[in-house]
N, C-alpha and C positions, 0 to 999 in steps of 0.2 A: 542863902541868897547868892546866885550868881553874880559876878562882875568883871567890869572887863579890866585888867591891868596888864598894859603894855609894857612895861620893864620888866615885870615878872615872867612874863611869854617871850619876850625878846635874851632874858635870861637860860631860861629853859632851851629855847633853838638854840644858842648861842656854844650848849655846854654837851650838843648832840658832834657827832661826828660830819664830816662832810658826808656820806651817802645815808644818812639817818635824815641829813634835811635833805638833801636831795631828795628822797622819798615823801617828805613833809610837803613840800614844794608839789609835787609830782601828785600826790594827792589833793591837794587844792584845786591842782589847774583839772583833776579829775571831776571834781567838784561840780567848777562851772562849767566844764564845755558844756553838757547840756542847753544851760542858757545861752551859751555864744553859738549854738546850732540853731534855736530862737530866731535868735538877733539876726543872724546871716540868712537865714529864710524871709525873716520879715523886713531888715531892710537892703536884703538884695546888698550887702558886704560883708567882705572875710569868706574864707574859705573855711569851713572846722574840719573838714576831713583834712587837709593839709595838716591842723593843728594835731589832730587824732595820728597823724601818722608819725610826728614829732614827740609825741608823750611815747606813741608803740618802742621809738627809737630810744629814745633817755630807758624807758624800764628797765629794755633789753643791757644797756649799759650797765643799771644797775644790778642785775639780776646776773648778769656776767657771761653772758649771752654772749654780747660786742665781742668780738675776739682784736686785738692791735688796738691802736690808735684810731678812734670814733675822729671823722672829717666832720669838723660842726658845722660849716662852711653852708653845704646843703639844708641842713637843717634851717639853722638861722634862717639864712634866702627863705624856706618852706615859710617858715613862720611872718615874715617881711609881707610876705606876698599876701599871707592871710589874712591879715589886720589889716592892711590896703585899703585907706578909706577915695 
């Protein structure tokens, strides 16, 4: 039987590396864009392409893509705007 145990999953993140959740994280928000492409269709708020170009950004980070220091500055702003109700 399946269940849900949040200290046991908040243990497990917990004991991952930073770019191990980073990707954890990165795959969630993979997740739902769909649904937030949905939403922004039907109620006419957010942008997901904005969001879709912010996850392109973080992969490339993690995948080592990024060369230097990643300016979050834009991004954040990107994501800001998206959610913009």
């Amino acid at each position: 039987m399946l269940f849900y145990d949040e200290d046991g999953i908040l243990a497990r993140l917990e004991s991952l590396a930073p770019p191990h959740r980073s990707a954890f994280a990165l795959g969630l928000a993979e997740r739902w864009l769909p649904a937030f492409y949905v939403f922004s269709e039907t109620a006419g708020q957010g942008d997901a392409s904005a969001i879709r170009g912010a996850l392109e950004c973080c992969w490339g980070v993690l995948a080592g893509s990024e060369t230097g220091p990643v300016d979050e500055g834009p991004v954040s702003e990107q994501l800001k705007l998206a959610v913009a109700c």
